[in-house]
PDB file of N, CA, C and O in Angstrom, chain B, residues numbered from 101:
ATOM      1  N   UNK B 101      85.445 101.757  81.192  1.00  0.00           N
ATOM      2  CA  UNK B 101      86.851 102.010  81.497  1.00  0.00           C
ATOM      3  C   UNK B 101      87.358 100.924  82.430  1.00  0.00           C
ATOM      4  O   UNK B 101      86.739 100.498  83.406  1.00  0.00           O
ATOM      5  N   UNK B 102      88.383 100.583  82.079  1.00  0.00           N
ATOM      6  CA  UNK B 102      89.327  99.133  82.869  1.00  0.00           C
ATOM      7  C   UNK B 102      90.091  99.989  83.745  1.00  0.00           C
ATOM      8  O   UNK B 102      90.294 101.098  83.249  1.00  0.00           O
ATOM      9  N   UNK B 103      90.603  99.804  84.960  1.00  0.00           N
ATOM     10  CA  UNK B 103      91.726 100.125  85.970  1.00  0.00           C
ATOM     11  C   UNK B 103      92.488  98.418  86.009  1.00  0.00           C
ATOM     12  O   UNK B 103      92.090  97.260  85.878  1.00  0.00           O
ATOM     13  N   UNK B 104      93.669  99.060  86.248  1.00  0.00           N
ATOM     14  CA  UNK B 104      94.805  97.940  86.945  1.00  0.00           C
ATOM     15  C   UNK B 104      95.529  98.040  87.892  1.00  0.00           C
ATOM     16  O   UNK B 104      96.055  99.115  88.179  1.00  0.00           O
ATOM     17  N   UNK B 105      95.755  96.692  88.739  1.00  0.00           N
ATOM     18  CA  UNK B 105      96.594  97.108  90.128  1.00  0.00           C
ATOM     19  C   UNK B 105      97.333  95.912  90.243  1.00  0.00           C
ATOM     20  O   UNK B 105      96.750  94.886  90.593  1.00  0.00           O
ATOM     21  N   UNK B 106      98.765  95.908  89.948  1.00  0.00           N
ATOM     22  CA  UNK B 106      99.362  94.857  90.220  1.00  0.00           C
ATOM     23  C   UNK B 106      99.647  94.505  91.627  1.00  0.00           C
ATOM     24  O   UNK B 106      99.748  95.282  92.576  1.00  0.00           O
ATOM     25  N   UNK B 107      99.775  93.056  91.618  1.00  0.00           N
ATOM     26  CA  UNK B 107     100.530  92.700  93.215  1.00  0.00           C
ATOM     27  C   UNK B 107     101.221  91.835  93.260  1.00  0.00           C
ATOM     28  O   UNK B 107     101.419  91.528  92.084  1.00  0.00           O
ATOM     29  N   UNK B 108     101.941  90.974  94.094  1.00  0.00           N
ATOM     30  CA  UNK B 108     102.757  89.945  93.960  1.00  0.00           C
ATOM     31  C   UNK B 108     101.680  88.596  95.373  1.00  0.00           C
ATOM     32  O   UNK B 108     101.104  89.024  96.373  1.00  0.00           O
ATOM     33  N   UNK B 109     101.709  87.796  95.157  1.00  0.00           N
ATOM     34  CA  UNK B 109     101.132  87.097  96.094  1.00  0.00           C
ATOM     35  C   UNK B 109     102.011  85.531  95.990  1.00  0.00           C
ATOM     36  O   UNK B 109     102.210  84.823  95.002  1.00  0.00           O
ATOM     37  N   UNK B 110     102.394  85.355  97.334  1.00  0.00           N
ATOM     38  CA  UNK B 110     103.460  83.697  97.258  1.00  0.00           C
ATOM     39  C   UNK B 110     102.990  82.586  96.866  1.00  0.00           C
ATOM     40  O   UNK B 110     101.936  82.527  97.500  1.00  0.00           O
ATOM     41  N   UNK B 111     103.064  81.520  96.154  1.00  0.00           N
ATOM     42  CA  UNK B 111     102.322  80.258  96.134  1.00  0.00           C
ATOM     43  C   UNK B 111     103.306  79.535  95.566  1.00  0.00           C
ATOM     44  O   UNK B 111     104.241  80.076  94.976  1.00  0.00           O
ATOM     45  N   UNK B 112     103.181  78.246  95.693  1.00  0.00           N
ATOM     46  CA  UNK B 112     103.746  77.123  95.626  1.00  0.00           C
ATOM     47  C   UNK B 112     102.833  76.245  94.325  1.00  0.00           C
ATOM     48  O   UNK B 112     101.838  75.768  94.870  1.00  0.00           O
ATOM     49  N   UNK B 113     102.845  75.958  93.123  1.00  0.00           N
ATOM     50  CA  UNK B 113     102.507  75.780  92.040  1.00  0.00           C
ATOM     51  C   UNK B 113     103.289  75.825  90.512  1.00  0.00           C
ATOM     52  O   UNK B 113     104.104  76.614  90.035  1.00  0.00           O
ATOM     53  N   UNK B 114     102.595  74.509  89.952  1.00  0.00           N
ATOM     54  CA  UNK B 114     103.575  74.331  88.785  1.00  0.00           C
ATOM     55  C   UNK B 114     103.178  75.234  87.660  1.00  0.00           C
ATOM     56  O   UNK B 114     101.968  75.010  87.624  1.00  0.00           O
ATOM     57  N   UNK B 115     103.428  76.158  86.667  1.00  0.00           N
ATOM     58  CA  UNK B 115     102.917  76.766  85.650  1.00  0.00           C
ATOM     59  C   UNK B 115     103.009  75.858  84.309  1.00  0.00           C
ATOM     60  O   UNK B 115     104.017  75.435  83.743  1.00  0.00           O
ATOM     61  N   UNK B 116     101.898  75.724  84.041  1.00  0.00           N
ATOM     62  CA  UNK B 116     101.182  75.128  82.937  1.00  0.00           C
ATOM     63  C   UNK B 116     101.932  75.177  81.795  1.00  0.00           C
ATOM     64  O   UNK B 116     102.284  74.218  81.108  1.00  0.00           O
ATOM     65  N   UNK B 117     102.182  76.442  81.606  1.00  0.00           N
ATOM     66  CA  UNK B 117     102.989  77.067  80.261  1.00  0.00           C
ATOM     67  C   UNK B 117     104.160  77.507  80.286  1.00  0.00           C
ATOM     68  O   UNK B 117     104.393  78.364  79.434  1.00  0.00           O
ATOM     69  N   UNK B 118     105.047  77.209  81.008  1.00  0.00           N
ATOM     70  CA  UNK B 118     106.244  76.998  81.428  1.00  0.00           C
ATOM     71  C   UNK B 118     106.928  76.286  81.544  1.00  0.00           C
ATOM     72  O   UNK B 118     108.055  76.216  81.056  1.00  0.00           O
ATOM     73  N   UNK B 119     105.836  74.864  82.933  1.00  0.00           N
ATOM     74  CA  UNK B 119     106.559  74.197  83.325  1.00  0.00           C
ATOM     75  C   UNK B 119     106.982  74.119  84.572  1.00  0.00           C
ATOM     76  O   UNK B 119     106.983  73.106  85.272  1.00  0.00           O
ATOM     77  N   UNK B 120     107.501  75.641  84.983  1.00  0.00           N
ATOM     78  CA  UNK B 120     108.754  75.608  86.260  1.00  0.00           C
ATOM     79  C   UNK B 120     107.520  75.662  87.429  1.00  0.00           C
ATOM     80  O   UNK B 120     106.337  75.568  87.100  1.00  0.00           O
ATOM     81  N   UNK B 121     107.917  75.812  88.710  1.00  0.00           N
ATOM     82  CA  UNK B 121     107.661  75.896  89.645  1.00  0.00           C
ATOM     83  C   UNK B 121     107.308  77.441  89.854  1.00  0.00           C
ATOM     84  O   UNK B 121     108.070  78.286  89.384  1.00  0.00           O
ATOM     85  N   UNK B 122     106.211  77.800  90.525  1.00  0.00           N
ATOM     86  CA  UNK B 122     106.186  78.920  90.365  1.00  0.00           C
ATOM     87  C   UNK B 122     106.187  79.449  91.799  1.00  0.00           C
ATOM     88  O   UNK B 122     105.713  78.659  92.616  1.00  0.00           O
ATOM     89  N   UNK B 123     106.543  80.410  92.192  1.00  0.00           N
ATOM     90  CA  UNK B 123     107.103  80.788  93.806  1.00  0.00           C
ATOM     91  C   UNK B 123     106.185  81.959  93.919  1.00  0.00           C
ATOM     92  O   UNK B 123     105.390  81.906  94.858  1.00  0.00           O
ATOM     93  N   UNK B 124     106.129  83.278  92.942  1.00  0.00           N
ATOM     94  CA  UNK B 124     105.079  84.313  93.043  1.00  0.00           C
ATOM     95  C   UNK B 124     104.408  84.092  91.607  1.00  0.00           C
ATOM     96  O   UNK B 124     104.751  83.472  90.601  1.00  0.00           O
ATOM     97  N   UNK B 125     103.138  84.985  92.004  1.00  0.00           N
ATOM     98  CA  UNK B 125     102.244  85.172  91.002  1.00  0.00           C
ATOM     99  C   UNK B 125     101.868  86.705  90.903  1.00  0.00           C
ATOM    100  O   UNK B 125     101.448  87.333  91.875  1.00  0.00           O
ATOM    101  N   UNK B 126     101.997  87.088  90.033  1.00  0.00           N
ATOM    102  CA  UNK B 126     101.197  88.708  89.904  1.00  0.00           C
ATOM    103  C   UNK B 126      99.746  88.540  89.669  1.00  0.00           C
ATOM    104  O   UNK B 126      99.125  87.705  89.011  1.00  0.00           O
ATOM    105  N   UNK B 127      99.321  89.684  90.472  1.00  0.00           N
ATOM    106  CA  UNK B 127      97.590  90.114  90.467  1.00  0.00           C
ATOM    107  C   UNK B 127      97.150  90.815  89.943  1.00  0.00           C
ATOM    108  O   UNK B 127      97.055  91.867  90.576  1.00  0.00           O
ATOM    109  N   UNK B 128      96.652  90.849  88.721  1.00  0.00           N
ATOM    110  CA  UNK B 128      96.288  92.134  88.107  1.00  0.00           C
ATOM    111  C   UNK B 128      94.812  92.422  88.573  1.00  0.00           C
ATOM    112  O   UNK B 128      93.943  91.559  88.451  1.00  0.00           O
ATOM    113  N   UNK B 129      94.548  93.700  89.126  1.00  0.00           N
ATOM    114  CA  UNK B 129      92.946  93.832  89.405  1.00  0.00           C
ATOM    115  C   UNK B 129      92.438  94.428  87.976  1.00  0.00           C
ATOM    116  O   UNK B 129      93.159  95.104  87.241  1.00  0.00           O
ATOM    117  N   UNK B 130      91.333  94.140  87.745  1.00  0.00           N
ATOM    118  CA  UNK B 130      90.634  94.952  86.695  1.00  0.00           C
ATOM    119  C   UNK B 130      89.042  95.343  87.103  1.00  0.00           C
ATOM    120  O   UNK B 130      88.208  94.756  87.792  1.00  0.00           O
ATOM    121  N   UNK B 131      89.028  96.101  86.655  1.00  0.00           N
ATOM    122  CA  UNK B 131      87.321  96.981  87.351  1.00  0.00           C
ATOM    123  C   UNK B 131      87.018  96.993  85.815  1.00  0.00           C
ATOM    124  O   UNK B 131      87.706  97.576  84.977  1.00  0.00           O
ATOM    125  N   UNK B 132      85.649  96.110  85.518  1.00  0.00           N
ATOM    126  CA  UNK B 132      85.493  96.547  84.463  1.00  0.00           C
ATOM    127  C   UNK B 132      83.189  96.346  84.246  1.00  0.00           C
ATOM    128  O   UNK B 132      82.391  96.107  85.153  1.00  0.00           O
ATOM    129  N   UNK B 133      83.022  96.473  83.415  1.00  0.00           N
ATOM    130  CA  UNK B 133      81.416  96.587  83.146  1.00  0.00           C
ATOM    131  C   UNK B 133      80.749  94.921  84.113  1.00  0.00           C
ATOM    132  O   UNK B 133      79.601  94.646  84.462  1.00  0.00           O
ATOM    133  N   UNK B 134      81.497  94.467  84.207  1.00  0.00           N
ATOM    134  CA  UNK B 134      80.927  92.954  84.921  1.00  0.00           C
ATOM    135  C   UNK B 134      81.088  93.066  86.329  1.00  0.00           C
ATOM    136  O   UNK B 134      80.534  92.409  87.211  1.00  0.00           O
ATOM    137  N   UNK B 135      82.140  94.227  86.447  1.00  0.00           N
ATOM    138  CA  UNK B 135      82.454  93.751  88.353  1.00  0.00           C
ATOM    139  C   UNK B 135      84.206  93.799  88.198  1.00  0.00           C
ATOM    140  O   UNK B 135      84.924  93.940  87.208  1.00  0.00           O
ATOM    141  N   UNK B 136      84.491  93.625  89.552  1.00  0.00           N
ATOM    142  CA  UNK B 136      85.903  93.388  89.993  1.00  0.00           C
ATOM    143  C   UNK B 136      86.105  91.918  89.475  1.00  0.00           C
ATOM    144  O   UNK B 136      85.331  90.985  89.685  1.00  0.00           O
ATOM    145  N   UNK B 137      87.094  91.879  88.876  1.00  0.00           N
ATOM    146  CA  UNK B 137      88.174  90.591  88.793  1.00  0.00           C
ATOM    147  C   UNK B 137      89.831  90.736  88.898  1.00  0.00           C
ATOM    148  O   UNK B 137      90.611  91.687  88.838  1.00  0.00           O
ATOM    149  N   UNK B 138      89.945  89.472  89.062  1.00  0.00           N
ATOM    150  CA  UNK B 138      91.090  89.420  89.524  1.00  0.00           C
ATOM    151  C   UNK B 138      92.475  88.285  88.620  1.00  0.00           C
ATOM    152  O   UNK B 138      92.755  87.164  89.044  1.00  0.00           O
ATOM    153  N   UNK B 139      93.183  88.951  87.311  1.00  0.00           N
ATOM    154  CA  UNK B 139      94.160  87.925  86.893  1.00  0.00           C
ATOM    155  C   UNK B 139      95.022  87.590  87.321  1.00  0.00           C
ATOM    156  O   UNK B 139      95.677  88.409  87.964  1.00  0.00           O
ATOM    157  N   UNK B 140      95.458  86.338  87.218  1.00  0.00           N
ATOM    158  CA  UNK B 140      96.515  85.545  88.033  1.00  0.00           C
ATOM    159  C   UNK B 140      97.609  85.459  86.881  1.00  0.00           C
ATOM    160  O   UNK B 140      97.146  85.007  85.834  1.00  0.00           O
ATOM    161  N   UNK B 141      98.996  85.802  86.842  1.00  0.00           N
ATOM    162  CA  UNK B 141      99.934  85.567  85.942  1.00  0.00           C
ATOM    163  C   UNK B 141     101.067  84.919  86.725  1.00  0.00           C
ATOM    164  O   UNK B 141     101.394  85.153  87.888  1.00  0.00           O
ATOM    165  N   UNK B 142     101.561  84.124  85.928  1.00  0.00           N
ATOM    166  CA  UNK B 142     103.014  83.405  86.274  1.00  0.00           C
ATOM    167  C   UNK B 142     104.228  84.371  86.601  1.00  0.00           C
ATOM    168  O   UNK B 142     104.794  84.772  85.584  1.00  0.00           O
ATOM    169  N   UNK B 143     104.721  84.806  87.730  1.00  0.00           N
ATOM    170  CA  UNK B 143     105.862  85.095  87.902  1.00  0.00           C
ATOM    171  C   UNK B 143     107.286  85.212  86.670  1.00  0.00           C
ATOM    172  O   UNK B 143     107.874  86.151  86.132  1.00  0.00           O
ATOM    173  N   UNK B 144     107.373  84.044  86.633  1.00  0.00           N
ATOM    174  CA  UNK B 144     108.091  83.747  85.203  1.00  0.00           C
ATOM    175  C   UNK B 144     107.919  83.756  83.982  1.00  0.00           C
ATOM    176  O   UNK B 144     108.876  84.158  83.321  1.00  0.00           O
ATOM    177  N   UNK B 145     106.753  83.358  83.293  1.00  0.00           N
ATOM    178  CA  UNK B 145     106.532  83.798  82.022  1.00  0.00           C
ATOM    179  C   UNK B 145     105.426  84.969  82.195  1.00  0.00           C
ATOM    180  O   UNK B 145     104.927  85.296  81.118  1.00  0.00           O
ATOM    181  N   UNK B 146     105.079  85.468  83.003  1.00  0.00           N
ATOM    182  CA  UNK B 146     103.900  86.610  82.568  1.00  0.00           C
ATOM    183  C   UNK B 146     102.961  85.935  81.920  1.00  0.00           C
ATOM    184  O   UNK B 146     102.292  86.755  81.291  1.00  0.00           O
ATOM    185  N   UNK B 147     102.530  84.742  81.735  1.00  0.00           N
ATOM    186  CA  UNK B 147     101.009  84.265  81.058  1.00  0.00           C
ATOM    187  C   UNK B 147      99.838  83.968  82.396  1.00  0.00           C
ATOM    188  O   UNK B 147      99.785  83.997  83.626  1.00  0.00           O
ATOM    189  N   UNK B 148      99.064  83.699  81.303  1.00  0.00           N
ATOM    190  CA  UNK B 148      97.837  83.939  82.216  1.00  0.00           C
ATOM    191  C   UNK B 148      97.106  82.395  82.778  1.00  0.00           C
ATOM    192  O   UNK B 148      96.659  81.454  82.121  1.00  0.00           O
ATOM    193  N   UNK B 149      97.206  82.602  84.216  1.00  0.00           N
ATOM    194  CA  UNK B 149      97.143  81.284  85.248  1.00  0.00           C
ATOM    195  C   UNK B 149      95.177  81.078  85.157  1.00  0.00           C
ATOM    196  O   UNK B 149      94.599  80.046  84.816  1.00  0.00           O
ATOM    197  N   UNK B 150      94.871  81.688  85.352  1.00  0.00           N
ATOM    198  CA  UNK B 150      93.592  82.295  85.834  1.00  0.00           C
ATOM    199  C   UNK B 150      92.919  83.334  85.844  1.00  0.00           C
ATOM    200  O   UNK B 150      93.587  84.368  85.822  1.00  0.00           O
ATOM    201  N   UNK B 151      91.650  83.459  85.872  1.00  0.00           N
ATOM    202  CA  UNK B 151      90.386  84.537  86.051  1.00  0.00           C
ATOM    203  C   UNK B 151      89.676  84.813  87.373  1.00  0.00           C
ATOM    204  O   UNK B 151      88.995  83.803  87.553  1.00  0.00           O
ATOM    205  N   UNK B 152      89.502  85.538  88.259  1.00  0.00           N
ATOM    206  CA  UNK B 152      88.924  85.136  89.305  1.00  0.00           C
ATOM    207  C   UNK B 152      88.295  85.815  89.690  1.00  0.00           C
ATOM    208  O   UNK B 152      88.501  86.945  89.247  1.00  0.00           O
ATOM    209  N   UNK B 153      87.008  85.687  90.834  1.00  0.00           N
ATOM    210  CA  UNK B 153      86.379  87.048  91.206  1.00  0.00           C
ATOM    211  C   UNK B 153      86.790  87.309  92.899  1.00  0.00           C
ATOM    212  O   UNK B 153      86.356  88.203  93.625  1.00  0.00           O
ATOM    213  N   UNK B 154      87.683  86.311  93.218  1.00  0.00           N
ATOM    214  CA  UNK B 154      88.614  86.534  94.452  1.00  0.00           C
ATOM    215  C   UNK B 154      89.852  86.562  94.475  1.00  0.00           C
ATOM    216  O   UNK B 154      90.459  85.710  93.825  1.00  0.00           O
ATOM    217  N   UNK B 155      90.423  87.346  95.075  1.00  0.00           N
ATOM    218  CA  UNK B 155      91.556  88.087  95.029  1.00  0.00           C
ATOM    219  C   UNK B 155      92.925  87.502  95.597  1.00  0.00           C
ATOM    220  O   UNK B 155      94.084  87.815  95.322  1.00  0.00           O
ATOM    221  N   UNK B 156      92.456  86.622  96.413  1.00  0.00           N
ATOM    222  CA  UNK B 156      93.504  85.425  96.860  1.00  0.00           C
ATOM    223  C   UNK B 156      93.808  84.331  95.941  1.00  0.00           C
ATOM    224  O   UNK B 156      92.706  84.069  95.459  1.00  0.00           O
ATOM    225  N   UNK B 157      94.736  83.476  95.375  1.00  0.00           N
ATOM    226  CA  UNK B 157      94.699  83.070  94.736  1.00  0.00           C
ATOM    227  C   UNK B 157      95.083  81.217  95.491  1.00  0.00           C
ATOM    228  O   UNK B 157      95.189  80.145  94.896  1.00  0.00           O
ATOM    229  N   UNK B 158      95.175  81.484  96.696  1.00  0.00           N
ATOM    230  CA  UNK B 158      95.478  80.640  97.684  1.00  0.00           C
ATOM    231  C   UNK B 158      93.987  79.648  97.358  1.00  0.00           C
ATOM    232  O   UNK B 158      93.833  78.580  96.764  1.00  0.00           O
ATOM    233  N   UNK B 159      92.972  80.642  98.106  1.00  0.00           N
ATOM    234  CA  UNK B 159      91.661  80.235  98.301  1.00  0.00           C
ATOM    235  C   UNK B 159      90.817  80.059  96.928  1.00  0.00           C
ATOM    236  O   UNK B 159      89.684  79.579  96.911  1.00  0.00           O
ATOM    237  N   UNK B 160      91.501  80.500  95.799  1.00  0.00           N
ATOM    238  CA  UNK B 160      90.594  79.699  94.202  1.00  0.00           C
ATOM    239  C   UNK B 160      91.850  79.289  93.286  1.00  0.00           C
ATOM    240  O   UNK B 160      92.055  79.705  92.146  1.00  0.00           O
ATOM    241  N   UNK B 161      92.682  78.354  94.039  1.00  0.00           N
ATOM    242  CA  UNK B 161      93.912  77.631  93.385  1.00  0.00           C
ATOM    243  C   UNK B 161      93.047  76.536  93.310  1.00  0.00           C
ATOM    244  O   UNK B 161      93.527  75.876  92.389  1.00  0.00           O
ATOM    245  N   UNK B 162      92.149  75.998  93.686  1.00  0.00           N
ATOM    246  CA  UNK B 162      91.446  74.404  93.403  1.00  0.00           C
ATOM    247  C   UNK B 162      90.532  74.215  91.886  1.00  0.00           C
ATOM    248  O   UNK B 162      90.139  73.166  91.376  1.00  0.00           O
ATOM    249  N   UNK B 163      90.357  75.710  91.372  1.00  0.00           N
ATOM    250  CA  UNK B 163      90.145  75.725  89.903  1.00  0.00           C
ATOM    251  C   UNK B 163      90.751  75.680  89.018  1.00  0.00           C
ATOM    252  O   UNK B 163      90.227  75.874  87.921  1.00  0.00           O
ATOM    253  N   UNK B 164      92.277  75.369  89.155  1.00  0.00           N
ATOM    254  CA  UNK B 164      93.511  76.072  88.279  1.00  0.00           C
ATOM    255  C   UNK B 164      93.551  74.425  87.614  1.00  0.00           C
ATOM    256  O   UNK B 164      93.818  74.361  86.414  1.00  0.00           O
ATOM    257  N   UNK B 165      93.397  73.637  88.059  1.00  0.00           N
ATOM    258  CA  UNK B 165      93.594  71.911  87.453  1.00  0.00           C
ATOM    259  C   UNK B 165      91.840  72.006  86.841  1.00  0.00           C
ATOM    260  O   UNK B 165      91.331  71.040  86.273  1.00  0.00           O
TER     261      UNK B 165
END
């Protein structure tokens, strides 16, 4: 069974699949058979930035390039 928990978190970053500048990002948590992770989506288009197993997206933005 998957759970979800959205959040909003601030960052300063260009979206890939967009384009624009992106100001927030939503957090989706998911609990699933592997462990906690954490998706990163674009504010603006709702696509998907990242995978992560930390929850800040500040501190694993150096994987996103």
């Amino acid at each position: 069974m998957m759970t979800k928990l959205l959040e909003k978190e601030e960052v300063k970053i260009k979206c890939p699949h967009c384009t624009k500048e992106v100001s927030n990002v939503w957090i989706c948590k998911m609990d699933s058979v592997i462990g906690i992770r954490y998706a990163f989506l674009c504010g603006g288009c709702q696509k998907l930035l990242k995978i992560s197993e930390q929850k800040s997206y500040i501190h694993s933005a150096h994987s996103l390039n």
